[in-house]
C-alpha positions as CSV (number, residue, x, y, z in Angstrom):
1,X,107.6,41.1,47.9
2,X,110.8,39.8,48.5
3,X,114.1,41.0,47.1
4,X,116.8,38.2,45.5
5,X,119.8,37.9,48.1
6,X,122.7,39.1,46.3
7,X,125.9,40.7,47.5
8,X,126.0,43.7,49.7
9,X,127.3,47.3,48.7
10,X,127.9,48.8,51.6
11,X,129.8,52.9,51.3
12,X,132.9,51.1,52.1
13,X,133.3,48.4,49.4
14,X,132.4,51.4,47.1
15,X,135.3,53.4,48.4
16,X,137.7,50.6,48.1
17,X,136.7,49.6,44.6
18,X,137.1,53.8,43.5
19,X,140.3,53.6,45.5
20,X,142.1,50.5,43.9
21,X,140.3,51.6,40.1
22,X,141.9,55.2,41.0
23,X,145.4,53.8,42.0
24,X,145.5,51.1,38.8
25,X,144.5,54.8,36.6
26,X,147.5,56.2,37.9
27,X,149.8,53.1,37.5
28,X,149.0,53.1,33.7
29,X,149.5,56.9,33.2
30,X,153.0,56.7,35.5
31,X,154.3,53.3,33.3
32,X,153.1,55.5,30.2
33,X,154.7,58.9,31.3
34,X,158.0,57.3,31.9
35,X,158.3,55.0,28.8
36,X,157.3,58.6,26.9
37,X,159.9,60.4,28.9
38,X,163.0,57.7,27.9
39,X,161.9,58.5,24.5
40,X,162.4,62.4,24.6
41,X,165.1,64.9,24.6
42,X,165.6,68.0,26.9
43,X,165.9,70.3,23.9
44,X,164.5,70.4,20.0
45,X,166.3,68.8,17.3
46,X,168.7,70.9,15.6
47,X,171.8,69.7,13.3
48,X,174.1,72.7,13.3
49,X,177.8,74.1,11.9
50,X,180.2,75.4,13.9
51,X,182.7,78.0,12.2
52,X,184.6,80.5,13.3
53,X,183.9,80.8,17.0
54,X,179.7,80.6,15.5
55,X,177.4,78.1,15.7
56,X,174.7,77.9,12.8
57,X,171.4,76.8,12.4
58,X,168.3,77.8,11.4
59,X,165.9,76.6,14.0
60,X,164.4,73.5,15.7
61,X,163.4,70.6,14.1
62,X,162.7,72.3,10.6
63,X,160.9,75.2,11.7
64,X,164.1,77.6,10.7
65,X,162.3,80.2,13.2
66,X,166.1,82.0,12.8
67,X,166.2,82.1,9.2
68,X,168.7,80.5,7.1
69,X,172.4,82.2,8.1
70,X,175.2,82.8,5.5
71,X,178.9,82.4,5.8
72,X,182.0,82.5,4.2
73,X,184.4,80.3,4.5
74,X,187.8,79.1,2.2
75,X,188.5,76.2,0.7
76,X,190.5,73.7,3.1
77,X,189.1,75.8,6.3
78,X,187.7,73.6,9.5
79,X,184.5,73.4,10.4
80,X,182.4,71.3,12.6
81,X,179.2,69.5,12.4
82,X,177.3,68.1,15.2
83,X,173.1,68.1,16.6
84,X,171.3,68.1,19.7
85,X,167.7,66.6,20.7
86,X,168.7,63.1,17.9
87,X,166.5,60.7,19.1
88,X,169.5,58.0,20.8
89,X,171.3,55.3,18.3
90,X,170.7,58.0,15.2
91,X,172.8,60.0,12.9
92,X,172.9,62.9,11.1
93,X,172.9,63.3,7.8
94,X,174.1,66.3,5.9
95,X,173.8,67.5,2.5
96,X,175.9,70.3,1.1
97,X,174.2,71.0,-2.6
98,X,175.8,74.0,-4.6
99,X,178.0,73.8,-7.9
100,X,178.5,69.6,-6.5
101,X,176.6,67.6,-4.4
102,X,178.9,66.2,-1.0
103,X,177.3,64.5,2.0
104,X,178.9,63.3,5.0
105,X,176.9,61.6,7.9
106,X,178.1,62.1,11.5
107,X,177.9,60.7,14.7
108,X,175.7,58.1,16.4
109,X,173.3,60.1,19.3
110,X,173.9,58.9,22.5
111,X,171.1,58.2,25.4
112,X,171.8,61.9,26.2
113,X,170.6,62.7,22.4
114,X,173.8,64.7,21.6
115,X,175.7,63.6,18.1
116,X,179.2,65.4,19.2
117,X,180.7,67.5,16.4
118,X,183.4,66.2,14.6
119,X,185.8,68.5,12.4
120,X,186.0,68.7,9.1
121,X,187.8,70.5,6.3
122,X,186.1,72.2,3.1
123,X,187.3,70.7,0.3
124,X,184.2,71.4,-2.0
125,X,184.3,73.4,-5.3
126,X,184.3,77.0,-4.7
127,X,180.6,78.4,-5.0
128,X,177.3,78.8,-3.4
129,X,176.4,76.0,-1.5
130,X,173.0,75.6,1.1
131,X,174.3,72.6,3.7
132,X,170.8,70.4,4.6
133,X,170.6,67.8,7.1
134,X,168.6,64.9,7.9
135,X,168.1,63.0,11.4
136,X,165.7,61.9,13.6
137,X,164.3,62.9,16.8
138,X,162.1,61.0,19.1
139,X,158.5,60.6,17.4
140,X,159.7,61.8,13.9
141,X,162.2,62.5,11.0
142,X,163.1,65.5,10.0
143,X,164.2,65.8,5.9
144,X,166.5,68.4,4.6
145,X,166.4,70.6,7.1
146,X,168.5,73.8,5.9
147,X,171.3,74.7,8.1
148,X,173.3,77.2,7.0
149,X,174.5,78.9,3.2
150,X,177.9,78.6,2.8
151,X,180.1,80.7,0.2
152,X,183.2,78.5,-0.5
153,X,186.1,80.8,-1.6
């Protein structure tokens, strides 16, 4: 019997061949892991209100694992809005809704996926008021996520 001449395998071809399939494996998961990691953030999303020496928020990315905070605060006082973890080129925005309806939108996240707060004044109708915001963070949106409950005085 004689065998068909064909190519020969020898224990170092094999190596070589697991070598260079091993080293293209690790290519794709490296091009893959970085691409992932310019599209994350070093902290969960979370829109927050600065007043009175406090920040206020109610958790990360809609989870309010802090519970929904109440303040008090007068009408014409300054507060500030702001959010960390945005997904970069995004906004926030937020939705006061009480005895009216006001939203304001802040900021554009930079690559560093910070929207800086900017101040603001209350100038809303005295009353009970839960502030919401909206934004996006890499992978996902997050919708009305509460923030804080504000008493207006």
């Amino acid at each position: 019997m004689s065998t068909a001449a064909g190519p020969k395998v020898t224990i170092g071809r094999l190596f070589l061949t697991l070598a260079l399939v091993v080293t293209a494996a690790l290519g794709t998961v490296t091009a893959t892991a970085s691409s992932a990691a310019a599209a994350t953030c070093r902290t969960l999303g979370h829109a927050y209100n600065i007043f009175n020496g406090g920040v206020y928020f109610s958790g990360y990315e809609g989870d309010q694992r802090f519970g929904v905070q109440r303040i008090t605060m007068a009408r014409g006082a300054r507060y500030e809005l702001g959010g960390n973890g945005i997904k970069p080129g995004t906004s926030i925005t937020f939705e006061a809704v009480g005895p009216a309806t006001y939203f304001q939108t802040v900021g554009t996240a930079g690559s560093n996926c910070v929207v800086n707060q900017r101040p603001f004044f209350q100038g809303g109708l005295p009353g009970e008021y839960r502030l919401f915001a909206t934004y996006q963070v890499p992978g996902r949106t997050i919708n009305d996520d509460p923030v804080v409950d504000v008493t207006v005085t």
